[in-house]
N, C-alpha and C positions, 0 to 999 in steps of 0.2 A: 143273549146279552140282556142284563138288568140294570138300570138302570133305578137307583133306590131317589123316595123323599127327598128334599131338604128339609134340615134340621128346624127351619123357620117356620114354613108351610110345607107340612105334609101332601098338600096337593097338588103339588110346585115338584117336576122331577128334574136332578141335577146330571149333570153330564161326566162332573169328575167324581161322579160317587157310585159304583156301578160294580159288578163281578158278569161272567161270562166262562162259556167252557170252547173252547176250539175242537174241531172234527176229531181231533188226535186225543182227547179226553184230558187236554190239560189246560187249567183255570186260571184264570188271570183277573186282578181285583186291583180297584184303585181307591181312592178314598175311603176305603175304610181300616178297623183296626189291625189287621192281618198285617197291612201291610208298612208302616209306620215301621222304623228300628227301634223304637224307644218303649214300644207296648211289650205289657207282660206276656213272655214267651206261651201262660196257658192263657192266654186271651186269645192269641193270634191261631196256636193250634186250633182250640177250639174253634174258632171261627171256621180255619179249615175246614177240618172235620166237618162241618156242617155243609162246606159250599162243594166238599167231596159226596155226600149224599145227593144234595140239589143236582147234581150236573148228571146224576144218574138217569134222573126224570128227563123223558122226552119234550115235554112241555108243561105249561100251568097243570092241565089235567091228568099228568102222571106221578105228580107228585106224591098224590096217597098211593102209589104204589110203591114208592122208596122210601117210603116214612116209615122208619124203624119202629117195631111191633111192641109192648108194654111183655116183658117174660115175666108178668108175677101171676 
């Protein structure tokens, strides 16, 4: 579970603002744009998309390892 900034102080973390992935690899996001009706539908995918890479990482320090590679 992650728990993001506020938008106010960045060094201030919020409780309703947060994503997390459950045992069963499926991710659950509150306060941000994903999750709103009202957001543009490639706003929210992408978002996905990103929080579907994140939840691959074991922890902070696996993340460069699911960090999608540069193919040029």
């Amino acid at each position: 579970m992650v728990f993001l900034p506020s938008r106010v102080d960045e060094r201030v973390l919020v409780v309703n603002r947060y994503f997390g992935v459950f045992q069963d690899g499926s991710i659950k996001v509150g306060g941000m744009e994903a999750q709103p009706r009202d957001t543009t539908p490639f706003i929210a995918e992408t978002q996905m998309v990103i929080m579907d890479i994140l939840a691959k990482a074991e922890d902070a320090d696996g993340l460069k390892d699911v960090q999608p590679q540069d193919t040029n």
